[in-house]
C-alpha positions as CSV (number, residue, x, y, z in Angstrom):
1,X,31.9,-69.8,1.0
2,X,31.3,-71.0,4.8
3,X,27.6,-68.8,5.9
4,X,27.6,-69.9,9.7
5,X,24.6,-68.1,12.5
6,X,26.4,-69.6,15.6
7,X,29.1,-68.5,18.2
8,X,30.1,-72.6,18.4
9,X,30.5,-73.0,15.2
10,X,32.3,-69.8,14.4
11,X,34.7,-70.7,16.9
12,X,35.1,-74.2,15.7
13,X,36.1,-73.0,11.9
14,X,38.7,-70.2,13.2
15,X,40.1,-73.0,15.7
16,X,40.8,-75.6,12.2
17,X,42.1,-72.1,10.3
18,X,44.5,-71.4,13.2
19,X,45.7,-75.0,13.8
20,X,46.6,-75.7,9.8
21,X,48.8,-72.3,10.4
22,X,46.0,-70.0,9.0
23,X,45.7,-66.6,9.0
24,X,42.0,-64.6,9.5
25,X,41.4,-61.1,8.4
26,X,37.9,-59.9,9.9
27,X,35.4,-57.4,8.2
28,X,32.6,-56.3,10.5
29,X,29.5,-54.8,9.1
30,X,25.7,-54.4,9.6
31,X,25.2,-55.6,5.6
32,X,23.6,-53.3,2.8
33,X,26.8,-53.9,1.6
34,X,28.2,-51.2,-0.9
35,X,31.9,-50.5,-2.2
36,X,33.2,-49.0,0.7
37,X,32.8,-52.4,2.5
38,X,33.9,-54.5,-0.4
39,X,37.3,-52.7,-0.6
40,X,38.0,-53.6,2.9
41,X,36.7,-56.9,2.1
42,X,39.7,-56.9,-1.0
43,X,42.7,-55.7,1.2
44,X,41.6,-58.7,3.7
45,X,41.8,-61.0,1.1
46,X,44.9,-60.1,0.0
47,X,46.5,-60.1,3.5
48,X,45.4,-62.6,5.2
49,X,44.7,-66.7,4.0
50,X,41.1,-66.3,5.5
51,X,38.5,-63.9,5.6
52,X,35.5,-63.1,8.0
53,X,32.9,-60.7,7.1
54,X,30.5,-60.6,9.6
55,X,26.5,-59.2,8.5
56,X,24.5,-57.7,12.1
57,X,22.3,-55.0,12.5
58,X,23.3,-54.2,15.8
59,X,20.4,-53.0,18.3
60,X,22.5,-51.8,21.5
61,X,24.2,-48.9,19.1
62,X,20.7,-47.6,17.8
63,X,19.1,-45.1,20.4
64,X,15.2,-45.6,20.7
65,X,14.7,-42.9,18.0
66,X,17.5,-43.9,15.2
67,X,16.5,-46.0,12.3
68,X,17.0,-49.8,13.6
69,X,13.6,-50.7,12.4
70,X,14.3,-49.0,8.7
71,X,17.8,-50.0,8.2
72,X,18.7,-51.3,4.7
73,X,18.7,-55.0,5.1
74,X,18.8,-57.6,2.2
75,X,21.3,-60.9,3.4
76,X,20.5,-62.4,-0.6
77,X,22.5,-59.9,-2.1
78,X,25.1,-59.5,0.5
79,X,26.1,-62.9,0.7
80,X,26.6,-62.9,-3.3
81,X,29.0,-59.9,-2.9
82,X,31.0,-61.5,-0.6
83,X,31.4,-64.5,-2.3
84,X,32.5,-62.9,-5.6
85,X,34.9,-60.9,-3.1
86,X,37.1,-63.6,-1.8
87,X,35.4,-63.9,0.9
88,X,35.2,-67.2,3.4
89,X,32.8,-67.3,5.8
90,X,30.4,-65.3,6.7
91,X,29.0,-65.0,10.4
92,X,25.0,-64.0,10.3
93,X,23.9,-64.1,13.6
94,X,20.8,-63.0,15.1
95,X,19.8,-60.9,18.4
96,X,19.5,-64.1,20.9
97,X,22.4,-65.4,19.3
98,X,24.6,-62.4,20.4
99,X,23.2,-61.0,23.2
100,X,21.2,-64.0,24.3
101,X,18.7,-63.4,27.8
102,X,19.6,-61.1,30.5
103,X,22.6,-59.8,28.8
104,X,24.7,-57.1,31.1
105,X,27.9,-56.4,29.7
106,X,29.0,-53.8,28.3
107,X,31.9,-52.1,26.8
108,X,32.5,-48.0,27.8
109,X,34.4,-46.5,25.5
110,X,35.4,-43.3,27.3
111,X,36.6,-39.9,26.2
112,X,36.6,-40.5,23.0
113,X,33.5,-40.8,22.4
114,X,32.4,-37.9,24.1
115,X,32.7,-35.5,21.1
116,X,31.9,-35.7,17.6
117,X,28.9,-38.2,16.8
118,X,29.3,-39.3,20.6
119,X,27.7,-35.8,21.9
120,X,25.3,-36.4,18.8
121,X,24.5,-39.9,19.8
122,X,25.5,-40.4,23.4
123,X,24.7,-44.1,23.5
124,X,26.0,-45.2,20.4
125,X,29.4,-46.0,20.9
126,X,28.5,-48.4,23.7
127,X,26.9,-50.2,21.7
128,X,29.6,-50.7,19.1
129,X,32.4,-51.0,21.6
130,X,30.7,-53.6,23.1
131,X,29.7,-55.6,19.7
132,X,32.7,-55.2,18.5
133,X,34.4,-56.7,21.6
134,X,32.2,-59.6,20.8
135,X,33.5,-60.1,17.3
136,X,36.9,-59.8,17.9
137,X,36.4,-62.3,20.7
138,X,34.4,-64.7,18.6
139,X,36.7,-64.5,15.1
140,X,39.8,-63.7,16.7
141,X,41.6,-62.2,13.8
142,X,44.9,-61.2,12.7
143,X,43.7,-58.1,11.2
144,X,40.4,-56.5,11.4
145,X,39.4,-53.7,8.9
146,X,37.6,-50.0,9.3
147,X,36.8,-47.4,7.1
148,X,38.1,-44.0,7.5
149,X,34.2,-42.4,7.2
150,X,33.7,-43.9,10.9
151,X,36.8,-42.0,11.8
152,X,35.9,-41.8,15.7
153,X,34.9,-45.0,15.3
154,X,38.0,-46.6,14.4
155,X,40.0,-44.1,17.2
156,X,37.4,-45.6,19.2
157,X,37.9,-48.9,18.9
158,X,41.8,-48.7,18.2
159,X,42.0,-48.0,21.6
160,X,40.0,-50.1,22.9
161,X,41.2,-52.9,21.3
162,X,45.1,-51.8,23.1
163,X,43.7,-50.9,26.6
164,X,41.9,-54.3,26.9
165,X,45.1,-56.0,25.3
166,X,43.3,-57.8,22.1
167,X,45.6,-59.6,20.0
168,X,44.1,-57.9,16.7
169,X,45.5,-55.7,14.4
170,X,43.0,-52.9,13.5
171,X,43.7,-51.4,9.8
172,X,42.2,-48.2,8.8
173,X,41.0,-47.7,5.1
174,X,40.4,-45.0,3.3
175,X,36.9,-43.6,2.3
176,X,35.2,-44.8,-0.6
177,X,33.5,-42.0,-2.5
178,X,31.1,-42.1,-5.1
179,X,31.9,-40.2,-8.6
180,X,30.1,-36.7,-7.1
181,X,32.1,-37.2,-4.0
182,X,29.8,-38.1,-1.9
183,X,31.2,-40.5,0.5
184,X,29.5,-43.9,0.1
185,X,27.6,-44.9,3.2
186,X,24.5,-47.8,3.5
187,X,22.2,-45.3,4.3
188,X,22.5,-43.6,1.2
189,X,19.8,-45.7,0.1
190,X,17.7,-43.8,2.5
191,X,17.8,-40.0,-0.3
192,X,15.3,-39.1,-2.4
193,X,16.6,-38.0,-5.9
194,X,16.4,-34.8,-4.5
195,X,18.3,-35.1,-1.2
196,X,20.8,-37.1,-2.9
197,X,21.9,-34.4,-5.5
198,X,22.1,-31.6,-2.2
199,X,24.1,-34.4,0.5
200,X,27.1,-33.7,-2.3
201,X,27.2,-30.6,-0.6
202,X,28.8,-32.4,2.1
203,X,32.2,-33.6,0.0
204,X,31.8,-30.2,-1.1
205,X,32.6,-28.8,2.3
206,X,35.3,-31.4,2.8
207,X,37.2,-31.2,0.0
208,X,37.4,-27.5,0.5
209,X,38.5,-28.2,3.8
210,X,41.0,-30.1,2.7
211,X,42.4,-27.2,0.1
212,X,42.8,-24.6,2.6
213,X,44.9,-27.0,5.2
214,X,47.3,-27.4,2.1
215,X,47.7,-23.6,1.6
216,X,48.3,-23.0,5.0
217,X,45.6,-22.6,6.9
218,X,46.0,-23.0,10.4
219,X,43.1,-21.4,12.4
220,X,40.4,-24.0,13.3
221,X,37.8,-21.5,13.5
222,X,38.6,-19.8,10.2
223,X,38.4,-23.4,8.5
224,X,35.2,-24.5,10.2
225,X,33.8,-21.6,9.7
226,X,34.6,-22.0,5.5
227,X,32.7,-25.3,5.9
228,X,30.1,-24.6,7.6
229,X,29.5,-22.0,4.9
230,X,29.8,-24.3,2.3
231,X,26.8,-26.5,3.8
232,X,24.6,-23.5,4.7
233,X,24.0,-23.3,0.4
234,X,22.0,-26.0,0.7
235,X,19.0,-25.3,2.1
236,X,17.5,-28.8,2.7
237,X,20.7,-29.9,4.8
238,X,20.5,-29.2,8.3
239,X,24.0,-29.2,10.0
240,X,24.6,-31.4,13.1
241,X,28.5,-30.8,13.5
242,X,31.6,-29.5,11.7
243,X,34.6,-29.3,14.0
244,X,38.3,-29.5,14.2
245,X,39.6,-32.3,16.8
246,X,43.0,-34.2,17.3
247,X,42.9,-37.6,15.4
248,X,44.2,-39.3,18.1
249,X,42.1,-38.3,21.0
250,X,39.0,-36.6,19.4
251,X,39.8,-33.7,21.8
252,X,38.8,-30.2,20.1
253,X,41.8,-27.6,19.0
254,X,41.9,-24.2,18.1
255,X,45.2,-24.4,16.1
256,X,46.2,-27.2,13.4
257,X,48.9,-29.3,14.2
258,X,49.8,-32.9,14.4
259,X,47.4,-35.3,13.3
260,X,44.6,-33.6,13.1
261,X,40.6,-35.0,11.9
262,X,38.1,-32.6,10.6
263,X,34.7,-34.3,10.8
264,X,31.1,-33.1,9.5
265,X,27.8,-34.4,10.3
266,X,24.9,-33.3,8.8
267,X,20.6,-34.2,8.5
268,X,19.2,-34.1,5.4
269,X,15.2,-35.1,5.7
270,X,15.2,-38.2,8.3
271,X,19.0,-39.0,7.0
272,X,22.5,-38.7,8.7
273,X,25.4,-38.2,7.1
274,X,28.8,-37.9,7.7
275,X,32.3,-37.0,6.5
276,X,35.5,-36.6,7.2
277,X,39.2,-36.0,6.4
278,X,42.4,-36.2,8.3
279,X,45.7,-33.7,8.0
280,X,49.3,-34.1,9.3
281,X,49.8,-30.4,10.0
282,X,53.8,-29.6,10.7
C-alpha cells in the first residue's frame, strides 16, 4: 500500500493507473476510521482495480465552535485498516498542502444545504463542497463512495458533482449500524458509557419512523411528531432537528410522497449525532 502527502505525487500515481487501463474507486474520509468507512472501502475494492482512501481533518467545514481541535485522530491505526481492506494508496495530506497560502476558493453548495444540518451548521457544507471538489480533482476517480448517514451530504455533493460536470460517479451506501442500532459515526468515540447507552435513543426514533411509513402513514407532521416523542424519553438528549424533506432537494413537505428522507439530529453532552432513513412513498 502506496501512503502519499502530496498533490504531485497523487497525480503522478492516478496518471500510471489510468494509462495501464486502470480503474480508481475513491473513499474520502477525515480518518478515525470505523466500519461504516471500511464497507465503502470493500464495495471500492470490488469495483474498481484501484482504490483511494483519502485521511483529512478538514478545517474549512468546522465552524470556530465545532470540535476541529478534539476530533478523533490516530493515522497508525487507520493506515493498518486500510491496508487489510484492499486498499491502495492512501492520500494524507496536511493543511498547507491543500489549502496552501492565501487560499480563496470556494465551492457554494446552494439550496441544498440550506435545511437540515445546513441551518444547524450554516458554514459547513462549504467547506465540504469545496474539499471535496479538491479530491475529486486530485484522484479523479471512476467512482467515489458516501454513506447514507451524511444523507444531505451526499445530495449535496451529487449535485454538485453534475452541475460542475465532474466525470465521477458518486455511489451511495448504506448506513452501518452498530448491534443496538445506533448508527456508527467517528465521533462516537466522543460518549461516555452513559451517553452512549441513551444516543440509542436515536435509532430508536428512526426505526419507528421507519414502521409507520410502511403502515401507511402519510402526514409528515404526525410522523415527526412520533419521533420527536421517541427522543424526548431520554432526558440527556437534547434534540437539534427531526424533519420530513424530499431526498432529492432537501426541501421540507407536509405530505409523503416520492423519495422522501427523514433526518434527525440530536446533542447529547458536547456530542452531535445524526440519523436518517429514506422512503419511496407511492
Amino acid at each position: 500500500m502506496i501512503i502519499l502527502n502530496k498533490i504531485i505525487d497523487m497525480k503522478c500515481q492516478i496518471n500510471n493507473w489510468k494509462k495501464s487501463g486502470l480503474t480508481v474507486g475513491f473513499v474520502p474520509t477525515m480518518g478515525y476510521l470505523h466500519e461504516g468507512h471500511l464497507s465503502l472501502v470493500r464495495r471500492s475494492a470490488a469495483e474498481n482495480d484501484r482504490t483511494v482512501v483519502s485521511i483529512y481533518v478538514n478545517p474549512a467545514q468546522f465552524a470556530p465552535n465545532e470540535d476541529l481541535a478534539d476530533y478523533p485522530r490516530n493515522f497508525e491505526m487507520d493506515a493498518g485498516l486500510c491496508e487489510i481492506n484492499g486498499v491502495h494508496l492512501v492520500f494524507f495530506p496536511d493543511n498547507d498542502e491543500m489549502y496552501g497560502e492565501n487560499y480563496a476558493t470556494f465551492v457554494e453548495a446552494g439550496k441544498l444545504a440550506e435545511n437540515l444540518c445546513g441551518k444547524s451548521r450554516p458554514e459547513h457544507f462549504r467547506g465540504v463542497c469545496t474539499v471535496v471538489c479538491k479530491l475529486l480533482n486530485i484522484v479523479s476517480p471512476d467512482r467515489a463512495y458516501f454513506g447514507q448517514k451524511d444523507a444531505q451530504q451526499l445530495a449535496v455533493i451529487k449535485r454538485m458533482v453534475r452541475d460542475l460536470d465532474m466525470d465521477a460517479e458518486v455511489i451511495g451506501c448504506p448506513i452501518v449500524r452498530e448491534p443496538d442500532g445506533l448508527a456508527m459515526s467517528s465521533r462516537n468515540a466522543y460518549l461516555s458509557p452513559e451517553e452512549r447507552k441513551a444516543a440509542a435513543v436515536l435509532s430508536r426514533a428512526v426505526f419507528a419512523g421507519e414502521r409507520l411509513v410502511r403502515g401507511g402513514e402519510r402526514d409528515a407532521e404526525r410522523l415527526i411528531a412520533e419521533m420527536t416523542g421517541i427522543i424526548q424519553t431520554e432526558p440527556s438528549v437534547r434534540i437539534d432537528y427531526v424533519e420530513a424533506v424530499d431526498a432529492g432537494n432537501i426541501a421540507k413537505i407536509n405530505g409523503l410522497k416520492g423519495q422522501v428522507l427523514v433526518a434527525a439530529a440530536i446533542f447529547i453532552g458536547r456530542t452531535r449525532l445524526i440519523d436518517n432513513f429514506i422512503a419511496k412513498v407511492e
